[in-house]
N, C-alpha and C positions, 0 to 999 in steps of 0.2 A: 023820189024818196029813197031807194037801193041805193042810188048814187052818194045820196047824204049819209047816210048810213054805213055805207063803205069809206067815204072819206072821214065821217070818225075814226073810224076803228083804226085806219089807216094815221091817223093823227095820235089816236092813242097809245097803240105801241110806237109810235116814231118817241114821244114822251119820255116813255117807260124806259127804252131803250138809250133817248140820253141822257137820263140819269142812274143807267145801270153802269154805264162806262167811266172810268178818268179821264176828267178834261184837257185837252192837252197843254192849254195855256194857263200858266201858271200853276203847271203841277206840283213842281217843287213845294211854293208856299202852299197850296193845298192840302197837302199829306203834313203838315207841318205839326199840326192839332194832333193827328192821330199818333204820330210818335209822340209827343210830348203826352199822351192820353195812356200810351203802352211805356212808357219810361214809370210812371206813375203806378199804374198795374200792371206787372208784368204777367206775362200771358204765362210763357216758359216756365218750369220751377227753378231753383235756385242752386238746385242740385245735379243740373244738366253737366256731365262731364268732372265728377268730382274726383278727385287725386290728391297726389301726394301736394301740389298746389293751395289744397284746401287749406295747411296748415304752413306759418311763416314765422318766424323769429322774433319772440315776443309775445305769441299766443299762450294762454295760462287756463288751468283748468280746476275748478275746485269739485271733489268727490265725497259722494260719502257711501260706504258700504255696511252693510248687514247681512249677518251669517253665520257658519259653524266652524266653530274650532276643533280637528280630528286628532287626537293622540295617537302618534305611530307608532312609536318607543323610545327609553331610555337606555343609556349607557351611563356605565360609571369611567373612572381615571382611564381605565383600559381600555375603555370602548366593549366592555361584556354587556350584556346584556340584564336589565334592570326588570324585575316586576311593575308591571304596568297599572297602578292605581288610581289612575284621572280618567273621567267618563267624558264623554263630548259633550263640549259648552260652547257657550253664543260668545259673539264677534261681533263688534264696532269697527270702524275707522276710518278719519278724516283723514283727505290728503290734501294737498296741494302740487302741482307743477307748472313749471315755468320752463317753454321750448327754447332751446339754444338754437335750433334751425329745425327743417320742416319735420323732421324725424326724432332729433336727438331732444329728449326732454329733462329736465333735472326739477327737484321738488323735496318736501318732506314731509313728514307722515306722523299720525297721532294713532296708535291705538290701544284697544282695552277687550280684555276678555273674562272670562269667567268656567270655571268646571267646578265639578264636583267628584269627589275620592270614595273610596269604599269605606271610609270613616265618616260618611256624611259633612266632611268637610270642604272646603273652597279653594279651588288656586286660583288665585288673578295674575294675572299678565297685563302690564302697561308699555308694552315697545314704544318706541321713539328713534326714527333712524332716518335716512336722508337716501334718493333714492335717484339712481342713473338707470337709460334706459332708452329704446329706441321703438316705435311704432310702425309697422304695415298696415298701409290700406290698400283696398280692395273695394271698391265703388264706395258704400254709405257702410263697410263696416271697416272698423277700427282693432287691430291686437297690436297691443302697446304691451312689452318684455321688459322685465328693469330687476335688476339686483338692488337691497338694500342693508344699510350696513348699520348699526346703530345701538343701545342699551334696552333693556328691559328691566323694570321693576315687578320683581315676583313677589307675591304675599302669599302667605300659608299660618292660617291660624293668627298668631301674634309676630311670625316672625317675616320677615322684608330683609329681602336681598333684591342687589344689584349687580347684573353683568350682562356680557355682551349679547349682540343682536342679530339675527341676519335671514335674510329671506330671500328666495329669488319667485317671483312674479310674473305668472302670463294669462292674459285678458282677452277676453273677445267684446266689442262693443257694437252696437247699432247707432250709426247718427240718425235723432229723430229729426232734430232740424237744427238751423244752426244754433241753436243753444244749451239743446240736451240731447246729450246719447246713454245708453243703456244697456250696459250686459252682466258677467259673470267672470270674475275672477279666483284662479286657483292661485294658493301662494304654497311653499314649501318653508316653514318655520323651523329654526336653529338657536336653540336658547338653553348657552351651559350657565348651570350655575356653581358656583365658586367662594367657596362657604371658606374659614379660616381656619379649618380643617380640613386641607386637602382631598384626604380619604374617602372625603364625603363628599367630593363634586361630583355633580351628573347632569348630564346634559340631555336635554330634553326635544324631541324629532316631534313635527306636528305639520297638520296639513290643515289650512283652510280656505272655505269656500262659500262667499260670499257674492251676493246680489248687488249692483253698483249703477250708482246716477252720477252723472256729469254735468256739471255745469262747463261752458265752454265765456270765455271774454277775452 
């Protein structure tokens, strides 16, 4: 009875034992299933070793941001200095870009703002400018720098002007995964305006800082 007893057990791990191993014949087709099970579900994430790689010539990104418009100050013709009557107001803005290679990105931009004056009344800002610019990565974060050049439609009261644009831009972002990333961009805004009266142009310094989502295609 010991005897039988021992040649189970002895049977039983002999068992357990081959099939805890790979067979050796025909292992190839064997393991065939399970690649084709891990091609399927990759085990890894997708983000193993990401670089400047990540990004290729043709990649485009749609953006939208929300945020504050900071008045720094005005000059007039001379560049003297202007009393300061605009309070901080909220910030929109759609963008677009399109990568010229893994770095260099080009695009153009929508936006719109709003403040209020010590008259209780409103300035709006509608920029529209077109936007060069070059991005560092750093594992899964993203700061993309870019100058932009462009017009601005300013409204005050009843009266609407138009003049030039420009801003220079730099961003820090998180890729959440490959389709949206997420950060914080500061912009430095340059908007003279250019009245038909000379004497009365002034140009206007602002700083804005905005929360921003990415779409990534």
């Amino acid at each position: 009875m010991n005897f039988a007893k021992r040649f189970f057990f002895v049977l039983f791990f002999a068992v357990c034992a081959f099939h805890a191993f790979p067979q050796t014949e025909g292992g190839a087709d064997a393991a065939a299933p399970d690649e084709d099970v891990n091609r399927e579900l990759p085990i890894q994430s997708d983000w193993k070793g990401v670089g400047p790689s990540s990004y290729a010539s043709g990649d485009k990104i749609f953006s939208i941001s929300l945020g504050m418009l900071f008045p720094l100050f005005f000059t007039d013709k001379s560049y003297s200095l202007l009393d300061n009557r605009v309070s901080v107001g909220g910030l929109g803005i759609l963008s677009y870009l399109f990568f010229l290679s893994p770095s260099i990105f080009f695009g153009g931009e929508l936006g719109g703002s709003f403040s209020s004056t010590i008259a209780e009344n409103y300035l709006f800002l509608i920029p529209i400018n077109v936007r060069l610019g070059y991005q560092f990565l750093w594992k899964r974060f993203e700061f993309p720098v870019s100058l932009g050049i462009g017009g601005a439609i300013h409204t005050y009261r009843s009266h609407d002007l138009f003049g030039m644009f420009a801003k220079l831009e730099a961003s820090a972002f998180y890729r959440f995964n490959t389709d949206w990333s997420f950060g914080l961009t500061g912009a430095f805004w340059w908007c003279p305006e250019w009245t038909s009266e000379p004497e009365h142009d002034a140009y206007g310094h602002f700083f804005g800082l905005t929360a921003s989502a990415r779409y990534h295609f």
